[in-house]
VOMI-92242 format. One record per residue: residue number from 1; x, y, z of N, C-alpha, C, O in turn. Coordinates in steps of 0.2 Angstrom, whole numbers, plus 5000, padded with zeros to 4 digits. Layout:
SITE	k	n_c1	n_c2	n_c3	ca_c1	ca_c2	ca_c3	c_c1	c_c2	c_c3	o_c1	o_c2	o_c3
SITE	NUM	X	Y	Z	X	Y	Z	X	Y	Z	X	Y	Z
...
***
This chain:
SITE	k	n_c1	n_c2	n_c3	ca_c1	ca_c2	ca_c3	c_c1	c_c2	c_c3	o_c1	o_c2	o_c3
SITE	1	5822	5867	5797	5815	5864	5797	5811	5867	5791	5811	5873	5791
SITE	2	5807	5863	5786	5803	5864	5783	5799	5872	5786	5797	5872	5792
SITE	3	5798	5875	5783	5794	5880	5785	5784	5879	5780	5782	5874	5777
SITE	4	5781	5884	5782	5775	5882	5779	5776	5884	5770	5772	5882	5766
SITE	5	5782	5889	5767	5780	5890	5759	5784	5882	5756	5783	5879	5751
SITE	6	5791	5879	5761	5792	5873	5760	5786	5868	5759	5785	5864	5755
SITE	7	5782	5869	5765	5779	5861	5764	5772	5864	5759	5767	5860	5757
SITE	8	5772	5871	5757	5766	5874	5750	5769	5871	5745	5767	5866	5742
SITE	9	5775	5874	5744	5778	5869	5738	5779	5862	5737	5779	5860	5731
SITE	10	5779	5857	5743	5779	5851	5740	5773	5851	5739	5773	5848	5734
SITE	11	5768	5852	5742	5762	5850	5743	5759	5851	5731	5756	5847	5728
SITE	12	5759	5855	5730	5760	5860	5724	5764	5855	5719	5763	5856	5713
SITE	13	5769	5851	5722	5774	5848	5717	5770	5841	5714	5769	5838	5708
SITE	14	5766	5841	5721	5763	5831	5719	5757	5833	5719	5755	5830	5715
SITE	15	5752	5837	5722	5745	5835	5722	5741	5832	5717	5737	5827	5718
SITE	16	5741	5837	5711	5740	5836	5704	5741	5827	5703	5736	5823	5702
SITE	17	5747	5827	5704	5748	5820	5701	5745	5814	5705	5741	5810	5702
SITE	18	5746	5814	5710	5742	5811	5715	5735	5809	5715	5733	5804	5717
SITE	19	5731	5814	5713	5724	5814	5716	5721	5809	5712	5724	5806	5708
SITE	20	5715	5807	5713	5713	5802	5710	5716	5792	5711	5714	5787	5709
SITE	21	5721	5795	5715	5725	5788	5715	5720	5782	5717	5714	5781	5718
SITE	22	5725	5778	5716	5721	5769	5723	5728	5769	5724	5733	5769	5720
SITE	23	5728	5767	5730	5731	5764	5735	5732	5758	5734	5727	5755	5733
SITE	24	5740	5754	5734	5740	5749	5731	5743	5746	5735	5743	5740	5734
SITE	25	5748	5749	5741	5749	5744	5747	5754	5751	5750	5755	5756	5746
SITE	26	5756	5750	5756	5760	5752	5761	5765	5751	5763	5765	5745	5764
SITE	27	5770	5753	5764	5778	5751	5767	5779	5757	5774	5780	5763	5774
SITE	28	5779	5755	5779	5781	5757	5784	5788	5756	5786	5790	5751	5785
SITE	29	5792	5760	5788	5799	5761	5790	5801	5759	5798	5798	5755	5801
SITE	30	5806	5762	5799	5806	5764	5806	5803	5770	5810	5801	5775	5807
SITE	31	5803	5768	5816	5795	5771	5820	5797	5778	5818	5803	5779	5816
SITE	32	5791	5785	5817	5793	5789	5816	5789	5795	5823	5784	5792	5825
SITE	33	5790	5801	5824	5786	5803	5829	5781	5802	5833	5780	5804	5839
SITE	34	5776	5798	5830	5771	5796	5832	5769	5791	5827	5771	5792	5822
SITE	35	5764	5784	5828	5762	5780	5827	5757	5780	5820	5753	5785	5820
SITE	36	5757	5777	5815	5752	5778	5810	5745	5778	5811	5741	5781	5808
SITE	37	5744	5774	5817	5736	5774	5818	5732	5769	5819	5727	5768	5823
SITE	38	5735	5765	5811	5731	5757	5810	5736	5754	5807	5742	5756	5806
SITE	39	5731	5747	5805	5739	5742	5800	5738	5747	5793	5734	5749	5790
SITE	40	5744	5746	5792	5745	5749	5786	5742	5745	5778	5741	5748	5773
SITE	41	5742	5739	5780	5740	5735	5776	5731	5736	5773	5729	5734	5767
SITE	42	5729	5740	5778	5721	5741	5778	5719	5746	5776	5713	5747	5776
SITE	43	5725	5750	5773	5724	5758	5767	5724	5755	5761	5721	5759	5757
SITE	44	5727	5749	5758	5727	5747	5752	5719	5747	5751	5715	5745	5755
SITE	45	5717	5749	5742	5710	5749	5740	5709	5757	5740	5705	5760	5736
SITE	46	5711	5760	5744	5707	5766	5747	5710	5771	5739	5715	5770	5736
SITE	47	5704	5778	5739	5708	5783	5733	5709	5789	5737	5707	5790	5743
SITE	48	5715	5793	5733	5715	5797	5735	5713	5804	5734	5718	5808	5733
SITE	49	5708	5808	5735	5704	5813	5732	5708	5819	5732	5707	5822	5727
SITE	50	5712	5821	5736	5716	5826	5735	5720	5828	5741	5719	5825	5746
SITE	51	5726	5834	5740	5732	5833	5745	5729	5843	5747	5729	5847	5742
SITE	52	5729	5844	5754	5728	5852	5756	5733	5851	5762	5735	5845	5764
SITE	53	5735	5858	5763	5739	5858	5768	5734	5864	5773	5729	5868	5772
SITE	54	5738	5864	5779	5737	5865	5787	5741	5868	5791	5742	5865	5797
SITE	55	5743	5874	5791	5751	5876	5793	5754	5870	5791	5751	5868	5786
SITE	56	5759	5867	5793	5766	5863	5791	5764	5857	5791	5768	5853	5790
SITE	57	5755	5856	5791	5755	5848	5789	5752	5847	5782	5749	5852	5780
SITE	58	5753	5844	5779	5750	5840	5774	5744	5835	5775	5743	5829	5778
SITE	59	5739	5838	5771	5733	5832	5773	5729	5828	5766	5725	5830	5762
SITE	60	5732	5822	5767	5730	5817	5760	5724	5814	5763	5724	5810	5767
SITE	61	5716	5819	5760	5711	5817	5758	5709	5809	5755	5710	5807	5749
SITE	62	5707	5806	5758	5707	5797	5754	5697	5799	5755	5694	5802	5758
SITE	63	5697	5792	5749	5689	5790	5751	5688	5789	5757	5682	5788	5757
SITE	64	5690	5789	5763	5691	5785	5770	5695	5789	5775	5701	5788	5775
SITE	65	5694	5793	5778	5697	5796	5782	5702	5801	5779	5700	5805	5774
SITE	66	5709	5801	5780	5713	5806	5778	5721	5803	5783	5721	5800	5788
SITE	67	5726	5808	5779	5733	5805	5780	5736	5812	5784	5736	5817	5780
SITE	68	5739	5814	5791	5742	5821	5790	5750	5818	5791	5752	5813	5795
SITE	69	5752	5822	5787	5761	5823	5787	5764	5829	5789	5764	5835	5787
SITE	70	5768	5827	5793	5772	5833	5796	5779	5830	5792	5781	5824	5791
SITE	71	5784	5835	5790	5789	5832	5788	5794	5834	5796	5800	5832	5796
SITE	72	5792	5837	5799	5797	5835	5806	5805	5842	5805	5804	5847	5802
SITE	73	5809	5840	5809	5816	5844	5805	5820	5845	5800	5824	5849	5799
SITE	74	5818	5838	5797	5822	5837	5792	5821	5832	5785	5825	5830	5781
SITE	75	5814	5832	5786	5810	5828	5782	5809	5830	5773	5811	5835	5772
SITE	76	5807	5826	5768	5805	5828	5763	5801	5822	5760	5803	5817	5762
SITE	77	5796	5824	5756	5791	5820	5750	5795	5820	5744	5798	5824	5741
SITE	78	5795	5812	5742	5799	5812	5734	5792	5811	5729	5790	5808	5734
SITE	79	5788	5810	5726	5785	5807	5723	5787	5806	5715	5788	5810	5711
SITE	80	5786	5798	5713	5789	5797	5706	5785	5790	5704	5783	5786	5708
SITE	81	5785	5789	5698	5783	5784	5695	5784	5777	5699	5780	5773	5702
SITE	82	5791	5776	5698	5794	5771	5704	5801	5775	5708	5803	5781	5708
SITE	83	5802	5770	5713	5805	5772	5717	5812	5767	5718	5811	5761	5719
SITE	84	5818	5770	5718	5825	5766	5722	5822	5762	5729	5817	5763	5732
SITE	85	5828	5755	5731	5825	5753	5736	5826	5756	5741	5831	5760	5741
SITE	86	5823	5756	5747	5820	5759	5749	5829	5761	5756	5832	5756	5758
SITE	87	5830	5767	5757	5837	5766	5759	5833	5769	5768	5827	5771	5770
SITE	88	5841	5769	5772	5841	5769	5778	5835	5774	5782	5832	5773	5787
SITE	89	5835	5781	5776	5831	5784	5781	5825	5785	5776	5821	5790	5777
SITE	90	5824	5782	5770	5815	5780	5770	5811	5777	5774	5811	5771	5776
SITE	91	5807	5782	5776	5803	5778	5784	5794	5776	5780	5789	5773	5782
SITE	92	5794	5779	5776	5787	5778	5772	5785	5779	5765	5786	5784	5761
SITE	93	5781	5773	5763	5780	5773	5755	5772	5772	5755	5770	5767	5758
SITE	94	5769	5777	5750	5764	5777	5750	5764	5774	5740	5766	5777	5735
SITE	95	5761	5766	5742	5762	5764	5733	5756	5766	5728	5751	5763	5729
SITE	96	5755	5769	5725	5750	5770	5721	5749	5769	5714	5754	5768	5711
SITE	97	5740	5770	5710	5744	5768	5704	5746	5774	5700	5747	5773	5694
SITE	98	5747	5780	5703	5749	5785	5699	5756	5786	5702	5758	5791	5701
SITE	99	5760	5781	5705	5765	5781	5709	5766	5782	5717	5762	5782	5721
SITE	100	5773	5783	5719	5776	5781	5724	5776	5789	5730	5780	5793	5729
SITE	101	5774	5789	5733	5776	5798	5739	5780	5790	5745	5778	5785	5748
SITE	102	5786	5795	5744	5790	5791	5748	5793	5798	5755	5796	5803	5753
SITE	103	5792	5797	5760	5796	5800	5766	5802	5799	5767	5803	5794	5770
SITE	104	5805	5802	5766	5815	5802	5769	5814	5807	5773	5810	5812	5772
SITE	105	5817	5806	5781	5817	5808	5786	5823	5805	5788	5821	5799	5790
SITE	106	5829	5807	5789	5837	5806	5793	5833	5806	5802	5834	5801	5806
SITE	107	5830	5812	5803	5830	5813	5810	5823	5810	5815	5821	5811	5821
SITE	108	5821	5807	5811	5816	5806	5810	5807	5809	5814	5802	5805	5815
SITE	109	5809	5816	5816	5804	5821	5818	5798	5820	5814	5793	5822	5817
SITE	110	5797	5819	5808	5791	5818	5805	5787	5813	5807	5788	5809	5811
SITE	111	5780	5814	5803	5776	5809	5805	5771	5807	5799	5770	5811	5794
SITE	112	5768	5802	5798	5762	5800	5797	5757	5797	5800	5758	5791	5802
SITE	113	5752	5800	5802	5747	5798	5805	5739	5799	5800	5738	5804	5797
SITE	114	5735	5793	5802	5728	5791	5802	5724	5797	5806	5724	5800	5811
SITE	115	5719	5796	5800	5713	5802	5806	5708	5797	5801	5710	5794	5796
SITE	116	5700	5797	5804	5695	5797	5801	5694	5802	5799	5694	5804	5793
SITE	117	5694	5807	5803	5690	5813	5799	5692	5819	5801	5693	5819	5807
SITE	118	5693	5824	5797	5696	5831	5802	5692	5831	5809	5695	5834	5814
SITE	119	5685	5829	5810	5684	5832	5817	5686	5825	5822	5682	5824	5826
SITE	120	5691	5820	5821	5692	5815	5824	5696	5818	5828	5698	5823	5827
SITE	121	5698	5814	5834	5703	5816	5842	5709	5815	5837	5714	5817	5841
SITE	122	5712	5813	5832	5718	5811	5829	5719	5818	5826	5724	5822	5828
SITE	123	5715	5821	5822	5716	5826	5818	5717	5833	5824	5721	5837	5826
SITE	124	5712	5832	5827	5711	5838	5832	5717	5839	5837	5719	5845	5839
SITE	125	5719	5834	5839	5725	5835	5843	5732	5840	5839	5736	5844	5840
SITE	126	5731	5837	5834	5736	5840	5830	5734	5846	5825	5738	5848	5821
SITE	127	5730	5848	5825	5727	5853	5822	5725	5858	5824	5728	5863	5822
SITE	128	5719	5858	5831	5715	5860	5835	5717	5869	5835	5713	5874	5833
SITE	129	5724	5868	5838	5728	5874	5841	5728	5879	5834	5728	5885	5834
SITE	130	5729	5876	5830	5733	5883	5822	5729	5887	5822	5723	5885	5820
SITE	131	5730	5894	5823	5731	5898	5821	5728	5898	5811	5728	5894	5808
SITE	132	5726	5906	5810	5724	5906	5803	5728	5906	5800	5733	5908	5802
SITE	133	5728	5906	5794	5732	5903	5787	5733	5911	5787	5729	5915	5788
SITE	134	5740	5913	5785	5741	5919	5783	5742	5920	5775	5745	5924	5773
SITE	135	5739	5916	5772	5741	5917	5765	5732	5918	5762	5731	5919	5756
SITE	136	5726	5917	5766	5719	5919	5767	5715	5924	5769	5717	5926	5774
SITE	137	5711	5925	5767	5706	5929	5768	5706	5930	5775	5707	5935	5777
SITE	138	5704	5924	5779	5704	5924	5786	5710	5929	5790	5710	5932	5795
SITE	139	5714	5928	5786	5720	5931	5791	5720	5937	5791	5725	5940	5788
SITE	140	5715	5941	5795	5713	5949	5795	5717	5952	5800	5718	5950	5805
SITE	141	5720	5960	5797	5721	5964	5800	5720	5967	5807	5724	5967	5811
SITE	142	5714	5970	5807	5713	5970	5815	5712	5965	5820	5715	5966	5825
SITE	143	5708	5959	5819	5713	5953	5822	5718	5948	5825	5718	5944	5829
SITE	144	5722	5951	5820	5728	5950	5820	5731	5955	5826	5733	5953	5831
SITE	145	5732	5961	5824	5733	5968	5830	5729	5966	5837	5732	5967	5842
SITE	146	5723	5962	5835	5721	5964	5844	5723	5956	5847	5723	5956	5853
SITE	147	5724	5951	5843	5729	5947	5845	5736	5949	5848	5737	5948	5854
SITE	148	5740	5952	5845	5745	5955	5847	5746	5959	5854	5750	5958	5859
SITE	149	5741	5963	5855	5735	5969	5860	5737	5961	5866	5741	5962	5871
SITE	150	5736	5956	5865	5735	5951	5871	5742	5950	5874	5744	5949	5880
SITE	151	5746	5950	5868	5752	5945	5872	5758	5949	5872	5761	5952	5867
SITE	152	5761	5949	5881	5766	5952	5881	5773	5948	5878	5779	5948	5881
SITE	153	5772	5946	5876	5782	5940	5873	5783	5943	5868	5779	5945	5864
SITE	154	5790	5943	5866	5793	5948	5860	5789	5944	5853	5787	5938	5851
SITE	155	5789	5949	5850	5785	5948	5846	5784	5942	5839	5779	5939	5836
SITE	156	5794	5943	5839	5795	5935	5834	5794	5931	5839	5797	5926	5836
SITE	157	5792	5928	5844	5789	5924	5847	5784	5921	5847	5783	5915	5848
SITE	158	5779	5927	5847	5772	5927	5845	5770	5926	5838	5764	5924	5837
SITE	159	5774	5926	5833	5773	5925	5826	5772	5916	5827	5768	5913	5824
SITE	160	5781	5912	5832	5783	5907	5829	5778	5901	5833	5777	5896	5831
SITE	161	5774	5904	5839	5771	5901	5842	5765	5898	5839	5763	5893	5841
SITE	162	5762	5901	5833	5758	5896	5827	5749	5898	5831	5745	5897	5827
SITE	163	5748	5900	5836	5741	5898	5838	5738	5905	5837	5732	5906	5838
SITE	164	5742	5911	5835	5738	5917	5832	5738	5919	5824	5734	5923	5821
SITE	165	5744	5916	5821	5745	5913	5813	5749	5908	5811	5755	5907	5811
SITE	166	5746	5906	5809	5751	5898	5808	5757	5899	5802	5757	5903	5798
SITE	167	5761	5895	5803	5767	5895	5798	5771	5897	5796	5775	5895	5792
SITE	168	5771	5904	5802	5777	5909	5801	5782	5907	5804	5783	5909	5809
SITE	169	5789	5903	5800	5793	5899	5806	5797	5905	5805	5796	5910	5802
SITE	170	5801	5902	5807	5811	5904	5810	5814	5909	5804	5815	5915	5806
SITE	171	5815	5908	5800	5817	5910	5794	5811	5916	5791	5813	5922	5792
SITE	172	5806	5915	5788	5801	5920	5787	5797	5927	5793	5794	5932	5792
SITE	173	5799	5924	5800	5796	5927	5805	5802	5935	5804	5800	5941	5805
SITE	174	5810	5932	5803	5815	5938	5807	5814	5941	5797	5816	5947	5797
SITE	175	5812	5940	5792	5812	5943	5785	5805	5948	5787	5806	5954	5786
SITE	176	5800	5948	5789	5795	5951	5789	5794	5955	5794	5788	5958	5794
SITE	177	5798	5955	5799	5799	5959	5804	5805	5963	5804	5807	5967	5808
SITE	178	5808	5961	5797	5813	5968	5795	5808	5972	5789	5808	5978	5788
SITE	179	5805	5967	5786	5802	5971	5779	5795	5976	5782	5793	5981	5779
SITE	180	5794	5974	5790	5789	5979	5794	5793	5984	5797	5790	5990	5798
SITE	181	5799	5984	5798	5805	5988	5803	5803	5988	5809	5802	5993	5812
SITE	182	5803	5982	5812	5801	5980	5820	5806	5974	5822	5806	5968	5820
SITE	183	5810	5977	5827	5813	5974	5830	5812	5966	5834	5807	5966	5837
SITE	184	5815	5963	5834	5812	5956	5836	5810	5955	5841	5805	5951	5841
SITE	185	5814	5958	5846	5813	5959	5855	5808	5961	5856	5805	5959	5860
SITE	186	5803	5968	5852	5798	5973	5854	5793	5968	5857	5792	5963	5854
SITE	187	5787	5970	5862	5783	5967	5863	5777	5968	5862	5773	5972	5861
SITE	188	5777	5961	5860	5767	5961	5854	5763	5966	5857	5760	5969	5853
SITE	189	5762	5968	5864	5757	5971	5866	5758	5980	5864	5753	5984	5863
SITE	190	5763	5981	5864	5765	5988	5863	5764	5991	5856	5762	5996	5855
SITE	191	5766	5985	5852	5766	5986	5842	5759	5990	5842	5754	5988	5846
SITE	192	5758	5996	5839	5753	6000	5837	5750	5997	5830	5753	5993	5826
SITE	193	5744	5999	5831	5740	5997	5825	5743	5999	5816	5741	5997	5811
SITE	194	5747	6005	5816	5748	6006	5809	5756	6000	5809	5758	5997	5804
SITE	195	5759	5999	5815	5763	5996	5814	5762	5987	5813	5765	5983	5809
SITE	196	5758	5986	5816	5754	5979	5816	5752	5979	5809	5754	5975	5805
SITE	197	5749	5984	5806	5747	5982	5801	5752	5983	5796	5749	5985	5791
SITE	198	5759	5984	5795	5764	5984	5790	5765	5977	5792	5765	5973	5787
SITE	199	5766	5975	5798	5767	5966	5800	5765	5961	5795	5767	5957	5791
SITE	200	5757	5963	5797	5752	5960	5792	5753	5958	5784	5752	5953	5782
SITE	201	5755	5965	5782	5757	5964	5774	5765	5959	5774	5767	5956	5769
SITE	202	5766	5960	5780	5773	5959	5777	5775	5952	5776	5778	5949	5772
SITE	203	5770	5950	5783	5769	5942	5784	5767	5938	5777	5769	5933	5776
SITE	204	5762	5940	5774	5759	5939	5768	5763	5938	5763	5765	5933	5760
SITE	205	5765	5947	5761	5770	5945	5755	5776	5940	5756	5777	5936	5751
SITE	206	5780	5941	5762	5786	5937	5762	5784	5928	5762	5786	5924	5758
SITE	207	5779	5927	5766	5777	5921	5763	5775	5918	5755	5778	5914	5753
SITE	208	5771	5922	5752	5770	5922	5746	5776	5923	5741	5775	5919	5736
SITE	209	5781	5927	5742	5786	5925	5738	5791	5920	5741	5797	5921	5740
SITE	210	5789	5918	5744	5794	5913	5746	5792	5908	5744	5795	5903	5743
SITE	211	5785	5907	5742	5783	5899	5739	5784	5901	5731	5787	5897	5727
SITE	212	5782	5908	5730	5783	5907	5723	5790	5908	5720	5791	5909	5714
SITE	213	5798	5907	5727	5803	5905	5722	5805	5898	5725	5811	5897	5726
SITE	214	5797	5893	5727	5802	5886	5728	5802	5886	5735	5802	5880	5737
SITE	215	5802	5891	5741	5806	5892	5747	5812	5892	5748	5815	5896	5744
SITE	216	5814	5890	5752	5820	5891	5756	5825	5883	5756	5822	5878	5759
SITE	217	5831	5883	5753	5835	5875	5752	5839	5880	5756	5839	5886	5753
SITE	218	5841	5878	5763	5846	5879	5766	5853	5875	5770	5858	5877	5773
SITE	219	5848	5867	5769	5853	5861	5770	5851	5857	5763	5853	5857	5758
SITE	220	5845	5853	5766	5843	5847	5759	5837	5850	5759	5833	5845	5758
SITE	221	5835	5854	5759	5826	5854	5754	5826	5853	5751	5832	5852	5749
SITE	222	5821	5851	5746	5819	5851	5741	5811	5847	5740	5809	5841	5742
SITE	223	5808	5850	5736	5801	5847	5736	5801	5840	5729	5805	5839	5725
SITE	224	5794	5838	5731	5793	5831	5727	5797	5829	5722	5798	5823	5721
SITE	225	5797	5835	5717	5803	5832	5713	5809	5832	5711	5813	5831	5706
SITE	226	5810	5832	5718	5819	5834	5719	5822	5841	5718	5828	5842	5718
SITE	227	5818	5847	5717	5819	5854	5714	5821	5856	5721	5819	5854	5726
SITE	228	5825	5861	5719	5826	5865	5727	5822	5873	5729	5820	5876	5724
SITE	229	5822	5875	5732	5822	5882	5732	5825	5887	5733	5831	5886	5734
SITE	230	5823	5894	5733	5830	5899	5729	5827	5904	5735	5831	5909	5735
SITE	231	5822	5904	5739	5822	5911	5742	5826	5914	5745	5827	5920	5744
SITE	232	5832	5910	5749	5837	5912	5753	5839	5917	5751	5840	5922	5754
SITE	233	5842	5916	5741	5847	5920	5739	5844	5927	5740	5848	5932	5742
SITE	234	5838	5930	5740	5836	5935	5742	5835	5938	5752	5833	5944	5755
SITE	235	5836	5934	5754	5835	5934	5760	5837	5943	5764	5843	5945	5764
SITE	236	5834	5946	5766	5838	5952	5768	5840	5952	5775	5844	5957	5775
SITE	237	5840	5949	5779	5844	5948	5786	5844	5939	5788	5850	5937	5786
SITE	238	5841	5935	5790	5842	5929	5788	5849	5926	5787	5852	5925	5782
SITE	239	5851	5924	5792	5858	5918	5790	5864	5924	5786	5868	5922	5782
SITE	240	5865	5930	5789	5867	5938	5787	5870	5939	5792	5873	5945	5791
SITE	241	5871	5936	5799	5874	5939	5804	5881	5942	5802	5884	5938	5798
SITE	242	5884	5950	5804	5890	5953	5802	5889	5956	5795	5893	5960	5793
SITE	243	5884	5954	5791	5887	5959	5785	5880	5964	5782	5874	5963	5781
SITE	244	5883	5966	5781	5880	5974	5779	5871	5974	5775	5869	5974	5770
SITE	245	5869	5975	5781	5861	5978	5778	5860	5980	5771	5864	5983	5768
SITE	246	5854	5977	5768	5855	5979	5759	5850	5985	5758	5848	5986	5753
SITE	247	5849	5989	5766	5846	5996	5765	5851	5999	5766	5853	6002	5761
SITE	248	5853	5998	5773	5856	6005	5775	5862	6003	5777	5864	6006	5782
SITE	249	5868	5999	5775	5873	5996	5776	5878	5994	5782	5884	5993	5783
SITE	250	5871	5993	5788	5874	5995	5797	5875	5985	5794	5873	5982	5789
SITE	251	5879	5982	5800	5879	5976	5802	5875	5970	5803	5874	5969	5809
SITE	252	5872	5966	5799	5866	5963	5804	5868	5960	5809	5873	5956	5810
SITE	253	5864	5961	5812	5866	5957	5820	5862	5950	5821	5857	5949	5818
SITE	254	5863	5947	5825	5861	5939	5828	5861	5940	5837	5864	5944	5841
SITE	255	5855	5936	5837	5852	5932	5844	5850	5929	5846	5849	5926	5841
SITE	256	5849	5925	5851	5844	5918	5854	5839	5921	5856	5840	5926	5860
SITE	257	5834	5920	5853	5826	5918	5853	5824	5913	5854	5824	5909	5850
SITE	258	5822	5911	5860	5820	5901	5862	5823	5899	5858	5820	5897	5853
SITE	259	5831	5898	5860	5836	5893	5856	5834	5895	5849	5836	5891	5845
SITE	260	5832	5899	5848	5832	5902	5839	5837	5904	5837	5840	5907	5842
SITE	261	5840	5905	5830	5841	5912	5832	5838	5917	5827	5834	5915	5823
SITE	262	5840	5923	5827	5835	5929	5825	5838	5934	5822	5840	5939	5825
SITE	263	5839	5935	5815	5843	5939	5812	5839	5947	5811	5833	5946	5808
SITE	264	5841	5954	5813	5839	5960	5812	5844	5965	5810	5849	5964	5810
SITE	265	5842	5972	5809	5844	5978	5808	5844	5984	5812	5840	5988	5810
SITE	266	5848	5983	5817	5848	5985	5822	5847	5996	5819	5846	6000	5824
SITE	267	5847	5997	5815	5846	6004	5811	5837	6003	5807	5833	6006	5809
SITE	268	5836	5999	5804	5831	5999	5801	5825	5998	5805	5819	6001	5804
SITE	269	5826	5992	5811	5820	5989	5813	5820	5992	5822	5823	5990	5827
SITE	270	5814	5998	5822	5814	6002	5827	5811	5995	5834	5808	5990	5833
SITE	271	5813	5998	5839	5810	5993	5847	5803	5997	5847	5799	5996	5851
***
C-alpha cells in the first residue's frame, strides 16, 4: 500500500505542473471505493489552484470545491502531456490543459471523491479522524508521549492507527521503532518519555528520508512520472525476516500485527 512519503512523492512529481490548469473534461472508469460525488461532466471549466496532501490522501484544490485521492492498495497517479488509451485498470482521467492525471488502480481500493470544501460532511468523513502530520511543526514531542501515556495497544499499533499521527504505515512504522530500539509489541502506555521522544525523531527522520529517496517500490510504485523509489534498498529490518541485523548481526525476526506483518531486532529493540 502507498505509504504517506509514496503519496508525498507523487503529490511532489505533478503538483508543480498541474497548478493553474482548466479542466477540460472527465473520464470516469469503473466504480472505485466510493462514489465521485457529482457528474463528472460538471468539473469541466473548473481550474486547478494547487495539489496538498493529508496523510495518504491527496487534495486537488480547484476554483470550486476540491478533489481527495486516496490511491487505495495498489493505486498510482501518471500525469503526462497525453495519455495511452485508456486500459483495464484506468479508472480515472482527469483531462487538463496542462495535461492528463490519470488513476491506475488493479484492485481498485482507491478513490476519488468531490468535497465543496474541506469543512464539508464529504471531506470531514474522510479527513476528520487524522491524526498530526509528522513531518510538521504540529507534530510535538510531549504530545505525542502523552498520547502514547493513553493507549494500552502495542505500540506499532498505535502508530498505524493514524488518529495520534497520521501516515505512519506498515513499512516506516517497524523502521522507526528499530531506529528508536523499541520493540513492536511494547505497550504505548509503558514507553517512558526519553524513549518516546527517540520514537519522535525517529518517526520524522525515517519518513523524511524516505520521501527524499522517492519512497519505497516494493511491487509497482512508482510516482507520476513513472520513477520508482529506492528506500527499501536501505531498509534495516523491513521485508529482512532471517537475515542478519546491520547493527548487531542477531536474526531479524517476523510477526502478525493485525494481519501485518512486523519486522524487528529481537537484540537492538528492548520490550
Amino acid at each position: 500500500m502507498p505509504e504517506l512519503p509514496e503519496v508525498e512523492v507523487t503529490r511532489l512529481s505533478f503538483a508543480d505542473r498541474i497548478a493553474g490548469a482548466r479542466i477540460e473534461r472527465v473520464r470516469v472508469g469503473k466504480p472505485l471505493r466510493w462514489p465521485l460525488g457529482l457528474q463528472a461532466e460538471s468539473l469541466a471549466g473548473r481550474t486547478v489552484r494547487g495539489v496538498r496532501r493529508r496523510g495518504k490522501y491527496l487534495l486537488v484544490d480547484l476554483d470550486e470545491g476540491l478533489l481527495l485521492m486516496h490511491l487505495g492498495m495498489s493505486g498510482s497517479l501518471s500525469f503526462a502531456d497525453t495519455q495511452p488509451e485508456p486500459g483495464a485498470h484506468d479508472h480515472f482521467d482527469l483531462v487538463t490543459s496542462r495535461g492528463t492525471l490519470r488513476l491506475n488502480d488493479p484492485r481498485r481500493f482507491g478513490a476519488v471523491v468531490y468535497a465543496p470544501g474541506e469543512d464539508a460532511q464529504e471531506s470531514v468523513k474522510l479527513l476528520g479522524r487524522l491524526g498530526v502530520e509528522p513531518l510538521t511543526d504540529a507534530f510535538d514531542a510531549a504530545a505525542f508521549h502523552a498520547g502514547l501515556k493513553r493507549r494500552t495497544a502495542p505500540v506499532k499499533q498505535v502508530l498505524l492507527a493514524g488518529d495520534l499521527v497520521v501516515g505512519v504505515g506498515n513499512i516506516y512504522a517497524s523502521e522507526a521503532l528499530f531506529l528508536a530500539g523499541i520493540r513492536p509489541t511494547s505497550r504505548a502506555s509503558r514507553i517512558s518519555r526519553p524513549r518516546a521522544d527517540r520514537l519522535h525523531a525517529a518517526v520524522r527522520d525515517v519518513l523524511a528520508r524516505a520521501v527524499a529517496k522517492g519512497g519505497s517500490t516494493l511491487r509497482d510504485f512508482s510516482n507520476a512520472r513513472g520513477e520508482s523509489g529506492y528506500f527499501q534498498l536501505e531498509a534495516m529490518v523491513y521485508d529482512r525476516a532471517g537475515e542478519p541485523c546491520r547493527i548487531c548481526a542477531t536474526p531479524v525476526k517476523t510477526i502478525r500485527q493485525g494481519q501485518r506483518a512486523t519486522f524487528f531486532c529481537p537484540h537492538c529493540q528492548k520490550p
